[in-house]
N, C-alpha and C positions, 0 to 999 in steps of 0.2 A: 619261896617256891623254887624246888629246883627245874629249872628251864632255860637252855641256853640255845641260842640262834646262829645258827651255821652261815656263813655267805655262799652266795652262787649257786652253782651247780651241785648238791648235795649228792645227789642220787646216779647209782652207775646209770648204764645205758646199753641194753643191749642192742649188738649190731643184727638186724634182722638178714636174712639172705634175696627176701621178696623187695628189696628197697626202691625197683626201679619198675618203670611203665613199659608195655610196648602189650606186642602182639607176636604169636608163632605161627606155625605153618600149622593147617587145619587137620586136625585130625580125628576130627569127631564125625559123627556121624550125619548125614546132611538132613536126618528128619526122624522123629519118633518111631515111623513105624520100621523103618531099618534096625532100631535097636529090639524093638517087639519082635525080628526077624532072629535076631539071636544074640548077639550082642551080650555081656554076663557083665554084673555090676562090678566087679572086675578088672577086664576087660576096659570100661568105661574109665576108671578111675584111671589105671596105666595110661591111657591116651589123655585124658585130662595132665596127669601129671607132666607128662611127654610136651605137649603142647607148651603148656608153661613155664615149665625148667629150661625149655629152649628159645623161649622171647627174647634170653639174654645171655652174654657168656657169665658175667657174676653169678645170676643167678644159678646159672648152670654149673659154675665149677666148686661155688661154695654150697653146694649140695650135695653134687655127684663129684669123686676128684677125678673126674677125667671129665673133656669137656664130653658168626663175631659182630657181638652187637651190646652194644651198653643201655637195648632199649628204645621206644619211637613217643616222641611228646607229641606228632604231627597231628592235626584234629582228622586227617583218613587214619591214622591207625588207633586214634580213641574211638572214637564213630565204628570201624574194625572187629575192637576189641570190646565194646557193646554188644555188638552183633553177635562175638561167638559168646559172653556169659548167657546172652538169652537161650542160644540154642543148647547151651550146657544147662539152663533150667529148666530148659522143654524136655533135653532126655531123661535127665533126671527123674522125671515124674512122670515116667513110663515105666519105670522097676514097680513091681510086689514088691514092698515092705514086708510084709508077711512074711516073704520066701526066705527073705535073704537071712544070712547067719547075724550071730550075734556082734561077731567085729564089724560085718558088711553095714549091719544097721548102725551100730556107732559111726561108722565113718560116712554113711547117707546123710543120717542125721546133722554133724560138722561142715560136708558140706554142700549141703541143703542152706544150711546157715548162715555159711558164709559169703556163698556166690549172690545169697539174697541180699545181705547187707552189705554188699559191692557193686550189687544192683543199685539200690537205694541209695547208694552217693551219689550216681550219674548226674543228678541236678547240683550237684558242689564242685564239678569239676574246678570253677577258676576261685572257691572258695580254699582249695588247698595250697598248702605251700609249701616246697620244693627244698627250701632256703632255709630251715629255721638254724639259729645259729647252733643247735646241740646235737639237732636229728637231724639235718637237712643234707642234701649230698654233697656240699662241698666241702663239711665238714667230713665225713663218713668215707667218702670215696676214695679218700687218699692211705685212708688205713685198709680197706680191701685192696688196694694196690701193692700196697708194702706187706698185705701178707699170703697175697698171693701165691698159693704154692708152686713147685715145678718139681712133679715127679718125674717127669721124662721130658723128651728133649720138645717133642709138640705142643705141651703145656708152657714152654719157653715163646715158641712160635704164637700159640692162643694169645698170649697176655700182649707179645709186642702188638697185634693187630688189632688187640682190643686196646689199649692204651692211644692209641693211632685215631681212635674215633673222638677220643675227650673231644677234641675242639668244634667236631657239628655236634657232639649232644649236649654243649655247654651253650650254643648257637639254638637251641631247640628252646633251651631252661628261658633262654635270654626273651626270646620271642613270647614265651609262655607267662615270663612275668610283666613285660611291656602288655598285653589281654589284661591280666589281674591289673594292670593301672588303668586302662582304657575303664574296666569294669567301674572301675573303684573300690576297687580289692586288695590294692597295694599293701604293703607292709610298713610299719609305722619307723618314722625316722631311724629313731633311735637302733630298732632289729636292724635294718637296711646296713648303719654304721659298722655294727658288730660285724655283719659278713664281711662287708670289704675290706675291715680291718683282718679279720681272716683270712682273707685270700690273699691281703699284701704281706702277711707272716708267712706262708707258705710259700712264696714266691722269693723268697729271701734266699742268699746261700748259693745262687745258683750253679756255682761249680760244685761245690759238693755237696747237691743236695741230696737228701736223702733216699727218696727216688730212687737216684745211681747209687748211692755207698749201699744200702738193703737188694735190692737188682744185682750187684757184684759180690756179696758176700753169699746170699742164694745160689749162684753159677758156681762158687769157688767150692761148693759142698755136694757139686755134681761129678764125678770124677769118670761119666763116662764120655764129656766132653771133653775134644779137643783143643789144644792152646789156643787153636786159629778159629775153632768156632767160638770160643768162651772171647776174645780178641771182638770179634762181627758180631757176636749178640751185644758185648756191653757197646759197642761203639753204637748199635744202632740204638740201644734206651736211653743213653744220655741223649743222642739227637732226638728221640724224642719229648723225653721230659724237656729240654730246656727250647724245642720248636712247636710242639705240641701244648703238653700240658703245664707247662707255667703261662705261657701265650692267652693261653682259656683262662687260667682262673684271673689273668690281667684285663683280658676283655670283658671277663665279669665283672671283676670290683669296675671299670670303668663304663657298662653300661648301667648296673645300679646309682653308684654315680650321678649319672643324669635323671636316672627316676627319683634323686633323692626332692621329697615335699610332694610326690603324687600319692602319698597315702592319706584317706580319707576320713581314716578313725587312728585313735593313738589308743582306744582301751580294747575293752571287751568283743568277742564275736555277735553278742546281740545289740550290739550298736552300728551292724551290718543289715539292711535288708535280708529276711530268711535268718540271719545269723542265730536265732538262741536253736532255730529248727536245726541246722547245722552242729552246732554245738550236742544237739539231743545226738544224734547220728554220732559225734566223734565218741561223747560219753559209751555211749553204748559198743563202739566198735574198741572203744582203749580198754572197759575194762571186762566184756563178757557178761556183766550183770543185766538183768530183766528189768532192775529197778529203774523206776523215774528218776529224774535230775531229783525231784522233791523228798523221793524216799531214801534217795544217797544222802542229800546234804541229811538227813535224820539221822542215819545211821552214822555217818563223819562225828555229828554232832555227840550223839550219844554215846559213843568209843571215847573221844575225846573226855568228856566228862567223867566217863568211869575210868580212866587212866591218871588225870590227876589228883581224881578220889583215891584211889590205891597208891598214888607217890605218896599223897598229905599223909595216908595211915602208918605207910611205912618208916617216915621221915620220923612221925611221933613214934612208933615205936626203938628207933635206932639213932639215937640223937647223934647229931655228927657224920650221919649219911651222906648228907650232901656233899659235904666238906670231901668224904673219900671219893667221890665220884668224879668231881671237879679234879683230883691229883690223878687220876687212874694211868699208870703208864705201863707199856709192854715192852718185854726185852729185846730189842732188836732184832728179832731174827727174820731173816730173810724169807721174799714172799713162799718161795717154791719150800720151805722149810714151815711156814706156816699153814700151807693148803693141807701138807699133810698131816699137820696136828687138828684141824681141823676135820679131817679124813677118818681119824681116827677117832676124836670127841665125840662125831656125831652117831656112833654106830647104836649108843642105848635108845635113839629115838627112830633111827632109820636103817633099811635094810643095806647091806655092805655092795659096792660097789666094784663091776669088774673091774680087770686089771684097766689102768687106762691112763696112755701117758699126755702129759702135759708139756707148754714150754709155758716160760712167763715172760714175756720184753716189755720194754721203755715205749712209750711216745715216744716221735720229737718232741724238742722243744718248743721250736715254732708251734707245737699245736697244744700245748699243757694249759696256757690260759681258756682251752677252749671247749676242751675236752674235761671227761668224768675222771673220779680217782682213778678208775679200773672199768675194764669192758670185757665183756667173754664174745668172742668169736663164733658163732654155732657151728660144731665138726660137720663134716660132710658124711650123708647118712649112712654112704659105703664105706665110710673108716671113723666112725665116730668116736671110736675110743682115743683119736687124735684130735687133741686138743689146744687150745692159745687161749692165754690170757693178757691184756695190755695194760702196764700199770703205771699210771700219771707221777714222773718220777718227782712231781714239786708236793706227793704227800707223802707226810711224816711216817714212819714204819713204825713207830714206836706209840702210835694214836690206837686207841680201842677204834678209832671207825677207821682204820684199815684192816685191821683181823676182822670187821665185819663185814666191810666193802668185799674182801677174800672171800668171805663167808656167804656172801650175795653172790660174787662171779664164778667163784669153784666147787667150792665142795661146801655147805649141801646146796647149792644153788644152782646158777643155769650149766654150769657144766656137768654138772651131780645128774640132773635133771630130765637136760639130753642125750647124757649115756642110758639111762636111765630106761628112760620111753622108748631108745631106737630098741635098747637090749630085750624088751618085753614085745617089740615084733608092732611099733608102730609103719602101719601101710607108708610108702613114698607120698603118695597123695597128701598128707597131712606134714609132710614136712613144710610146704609150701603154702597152710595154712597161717595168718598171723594172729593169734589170739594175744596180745598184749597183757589182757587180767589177769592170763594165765600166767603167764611166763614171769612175768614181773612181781605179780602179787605173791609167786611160791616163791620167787627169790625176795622179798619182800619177810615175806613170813618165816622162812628159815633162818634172815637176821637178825629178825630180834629174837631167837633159838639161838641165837650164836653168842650171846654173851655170856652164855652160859657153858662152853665150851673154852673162855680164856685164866681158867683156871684163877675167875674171882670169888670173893665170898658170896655168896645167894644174896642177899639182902642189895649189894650193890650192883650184881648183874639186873635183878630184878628190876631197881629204879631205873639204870642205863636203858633199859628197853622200855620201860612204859613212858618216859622220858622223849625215847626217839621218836616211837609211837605216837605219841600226845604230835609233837612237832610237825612229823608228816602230815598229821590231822590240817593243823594248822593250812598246810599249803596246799592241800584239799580244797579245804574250806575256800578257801582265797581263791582257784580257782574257780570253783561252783559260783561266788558269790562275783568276780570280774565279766566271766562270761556267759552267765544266765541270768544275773541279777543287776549287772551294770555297775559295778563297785566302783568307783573313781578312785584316784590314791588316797583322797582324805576318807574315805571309806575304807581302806587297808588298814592305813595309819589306826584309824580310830580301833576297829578289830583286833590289831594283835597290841595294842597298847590294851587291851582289858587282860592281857594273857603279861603284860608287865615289858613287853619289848616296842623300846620308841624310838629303835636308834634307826632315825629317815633316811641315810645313804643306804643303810642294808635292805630298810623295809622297799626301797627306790630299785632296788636292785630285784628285789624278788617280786613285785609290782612288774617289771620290764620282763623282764625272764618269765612271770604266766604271761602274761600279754602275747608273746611270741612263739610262746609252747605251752595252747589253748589243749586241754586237758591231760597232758602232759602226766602230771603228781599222780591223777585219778588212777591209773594202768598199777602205780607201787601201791596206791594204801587203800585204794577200792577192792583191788585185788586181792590184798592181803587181808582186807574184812573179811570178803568173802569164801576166804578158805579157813580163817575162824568159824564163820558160821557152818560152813560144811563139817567142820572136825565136831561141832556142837552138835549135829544132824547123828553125825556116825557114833558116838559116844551113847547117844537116845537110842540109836536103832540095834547097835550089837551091846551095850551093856558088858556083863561080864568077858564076852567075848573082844570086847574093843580091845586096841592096843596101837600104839603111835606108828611100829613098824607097819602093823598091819593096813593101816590109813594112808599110809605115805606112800609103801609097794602100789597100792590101789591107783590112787590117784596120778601118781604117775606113769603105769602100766594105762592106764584112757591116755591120756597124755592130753596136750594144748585141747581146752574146749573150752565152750560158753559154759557158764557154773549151771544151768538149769541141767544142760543136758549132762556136764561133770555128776549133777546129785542123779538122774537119774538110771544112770549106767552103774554107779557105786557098788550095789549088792552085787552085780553081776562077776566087779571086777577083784570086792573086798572079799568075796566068797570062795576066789581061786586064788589067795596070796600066796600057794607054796608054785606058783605058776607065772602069776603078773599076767595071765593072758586070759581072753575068754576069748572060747572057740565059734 
C-alpha cells in the first residue's frame, strides 16, 4: 500500500485577522425599535463592522491599511462584549428578510449565523485556549509584527504604540490561564513545554533580533523620512522589543513555568466536564458543516475507504506506481517562480485572476521548528490585490508538498481566493467573519487540484492526492476519535497501525499535536469533504451546463460561509458567473 506518514505540523495555517478579543466603542443602536425607526440593514452592518475592526489595532490595520489596542482579556470587557453580541441579535431580528436584496440576505443570513454561534460559546469561555503551540498568539503575533505594514509615517507611530502594549496583554493571557488552572482547564504538560520553549527561541538574539533588523529594513524603503526621524523611530523599537516585548514572552515562559502539573487531563476535550458538548461547538464553528460529530466521523470514514480503494486499483493497473511516487522530485525553482506556474496551471479549471502582486519572505529561524511550511497573510480589504506569503525556510523546494503547500497559500488557494471574493464585491462586514471550513477546506481542496498542475504523468498525480487525501482522513479520524470518543494513545497506536504505520515517536507526536489543537485537522479535510459534496450538488443541479470555472467563479463570488447556506445561495450566484455577483 502506498501510504506514507509525515511528522508534525503537516498542514499550512492561515493567519486569521479576527485573532484577538476585546470590545469597541458602541455604535449600534441602543434598541430594536430605533432600528424599526430607519435604520437600513446597511447601515447596520457598516456599524457592526466599524465597531469591531476598531476593538483592536491588528485587527484593524490588517483589514483596513490605514488604522491602539491589542484587545481586552478583562472579565468587564467579556461581560461588555456579551452584552453588545446580544443587542446585535436583537437588531438583527427587526429587519424584513423579505425586503432585503439578494446580497443583503446572503449576508443576514452569515451573520445571523455567526453571532449566534459566538453566542453559544459564552459558556466555554475558560474552555478556550489562547496558547496553542501553532494557533495561539504567541506563536502568530510575532509574525503580524514583522509584517506589519507602514504606508505612511502614522502607521509607523500606530505600530510603535501598539507594540508598547505587549507587556499588559501578555499580563491579561497570564492571568487568564492561572482561571483555566483554578478551573482545571489547564493545558497538558507536554503543550505547556512546547510554549515556553517557544517563547525561549524568540527571545534569543537579542541585539539583532529580528523585530529590529525587519522594523529597520521597512524604514529604510520609506524615503519620505528623514535621517533624524528614521534615527528616533528605530531607536525607539529596539527600546522596545528588547524592554517590552522579549520582557512579555520571558514573563510568559516563566509564569507557565510555575503552572507546569496544574493540568488536569493529558488527552481528549471529553475527558473535561461539558468537554465532548464543547468539542460539538468547536467542530461545528472549525468546519461550517451541519453535520453531527457522528455523521462527520461517517463521512471521514467513507472518503477514506474510497480513496484507498482507487490507490489499490490504480497501483494494479500501473505496476511500479508506487515506486514513481516515492522518487517524485521538482526542479528547484524558486517560490515566487512557482506561484506563478501555478497561476497559470490552474486557469483550465478556474476563472483567471486580477492583476495582483505578491512578496514571498522567510520566517525566522528561531520560529521554523514551530511554525507551518508556508502561511498566506489575508490582504487588507482596501488593497487586497497586495499580498505576503511566509515560507518555512527548513522546507525542501524541490518536494511535491511544497508546489502544493504554494498551491494551498497562493494561487488557487487562500490568496487566489481572497482576491477573489473581495473582486466580486464581498460586503466589509464578512471580512471579519471567520468561517474556518471554508477557508481552509477550499485551500484544502484546490491541493489536491494541484498535483495535477506540476507537470506529472496522470496516473501519479492522481495517487499523490488520493494518497494525501486518505492521510488527512486519517488525522480526522484521530481527532474525532481523541476528543469525542476518548481515544488514549494505545488507542491511536492501535488505529493507524491497521492503516500499516507503527512508528510510536511519530504516532507520539501527532497524539500531542490533536491533544493541543482539539479540532484543529477537521477546518482542512471536513472542509474539503464538503466542497466535494457541493461540486456533487452542482454537477446534479446544472448537468450540461456545469463546468469547474463556472462552480468555482460561484463559490467564491458568496465568499467564507457555512456549507448549508454556501449550497443554498448557489443558483443565485452560479447563475450570474459572467458577473460573480448577485444583486
Amino acid at each position: 500500500m502506498y501510504f506514507r506518514f509525515r511528522q508534525r505540523v503537516l498542514l499550512p495555517i492561515l493567519l486569521v485577522c479576527c485573532l484577538l478579543t476585546g470590545c469597541g466603542a458602541k455604535l449600534l443602536p441602543d434598541s430594536a425599535q430605533e432600528t424599526e425607526a430607519g435604520i437600513s440593514f446597511d447601515e447596520f452592518s457598516e456599524h457592526f463592522f466599524r465597531t469591531e475592526i476598531s476593538s483592536n489595532t491588528i485587527n484593524l490595520h490588517f483589514t483596513l491599511s490605514e488604522p491602539i489596542s491589542l484587545g481586552n482579556l478583562t472579565p468587564e470587557a467579556v461581560d461588555e462584549s456579551r452584552a453588545s453580541l446580544e443587542n446585535a441579535l436583537a437588531v438583527l431580528k427587526t429587519f424584513d428578510y423579505d425586503s432585503l436584496s439578494a446580497r443583503e440576505k446572503l449576508d443576514y443570513e452569515i451573520l445571523t449565523d455567526y453571532l449566534q454561534m459566538i453566542s453559544d460559546s459564552s459558556e466555554f469561555t475558560l474552555y478556550d485556549e489562547i496558547l496553542r503551540p501553532s494557533t495561539g498568539i504567541q506563536a502568530q503575533l510575532p509574525v503580524l509584527y514583522e509584517e506589519y505594514r507602514f504606508y505612511e509615517k502614522q502607521d509607523i507611530e500606530d505600530y510603535l504604540a501598539l507594540i508598547a502594549l505587549t507587556g499588559d496583554y501578555f499580563d491579561q493571557i497570564i492571568e487568564f490561564e492561572r482561571k483555566k488552572a483554578s478551573a482545571g482547564l489547564f493545558m497538558p504538560d507536554f503543550a505547556c513545554d512546547t510554549i515556553i520553549s517557544q517563547c525561549e527561541a524568540f527571545t534569543q538574539n537579542r541585539k539583532e533580533h529580528y523585530l529590529i533588523t525587519t522594523f529597520d529594513h521597512k524604514l529604510s524603503q520609506m524615503t519620505e523620512l528623514s535621517d533624524a526621524e528614521r534615527q528616533t523611530y528605530q531607536a525607539k523599537n529596539e527600546t522596545l522589543v528588547k524592554e517590552t516585548i522579549l520582557p512579555a514572552y520571558e514573563k510568559l515562559a516563566s509564569a507557565l513555568t510555575e503552572l507546569l502539573g496544574s493540568g488536569t487531563n493529558n488527552a481528549g476535550l471529553c475527558h473535561f466536564p461539558n468537554g465532548a458538548k464543547y468539542y460539538e461547538y468547536l467542530v461545528r464553528h472549525n468546519t461550517g458543516s451541519d453535520k453531527s460529530v457522528r455523521e462527520i466521523q461517517k463521512m471521514v470514514e467513507e472518503q477514506c475507504s474510497q480513496d484507498l480503494s482507487d490507490a489499490g486499483i490504480l497501483m494494479l493497473q500501473h505496476p511500479g506506481l508506487e515506486e514513481k511516487c516515492a522518487s517524485v522530485r521538482l526542479d528547484g525553482m524558486d517560490s515566487v517562480a512557482t506561484l506563478h506556474v501555478l497561476q497559470e496551471e490552474m486557469l483550465t479549471q478556474f476563472p483567471a485572476a486580477p492583476d495582483t502582486e505578491f512578496t514571498v519572505s522567510y520566517i525566522d529561524e528561531c520560529m521554523e521548528d514551530y511554525m507551518a511550511p508556508a502561511f498566506y497573510i489575508t490582504a487588507p480589504i482596501d488593497n487586497y490585490r497586495k499580498n505576503s506569503i511566509f515560507i518555512n525556510g527548513s522546507t525542501d523546494a524541490s518536494t511535491m508538498r511544497h508546489f502544493t503547500t504554494l498551491a494551498h497559500e497562493g494561487f488557487p488557494g487562500h490568496l487566489y481566493q481572497t482576491v477573489m471574493s473581495y473582486e466580486a464585491g464581498l460586503s466589509p462586514v464578512r471580512s471579519i467573519l471567520n468561517y474556518p471550513g471554508y477557508v481552509e477546506g477550499w485551500a484544502t481542496y484546490v491541493e489536491m487540484l494541484s498535483y495535477h498542475y506540476a507537470g506529472l504523468e496522470t496516473p501519479v498525480a492522481d495517487l499523490l492526492s488520493l494518497n494525501q487525501s486518505a492521510l488527512l482522513s486519517l488525522y480526522a479520524a484521530t481527532d474525532l476519535g481523541i476528543h469525542y470518543d476518548g481515544w488514549s494513545f494505545s488507542d491511536v497506536l492501535a488505529f493507524w497501525a491497521d492503516y500499516g504505520i507503527t512508528d510510536q515517536n511519530s504516532l507520539r507526536s501527532v497524539y500531542e499535536l490533536i491533544v493541543e489543537e482539539p479540532a484543529h485537522y477537521l477546518k482542512y479535510y471536513v472542509g474539503y469533504l464538503e466542497f466535494l459534496e457541493l461540486k456533487e450538488e452542482a454537477k446534479k443541479r446544472y448537468g450540461n451546463a456545469y463546468s469547474d470555472v463556472a462552480f468555482h467563479r460561484a463559490v467564491l463570488a458568496i465568499g467564507p460561509a457555512p456549507f448549508p447556506i454556501l449550497e443554498k445561495y448557489l443558483d443565485a450566484y452560479y447563475l450570474v458567473e459572467n458577473t460573480g455577483t448577485a444583486e
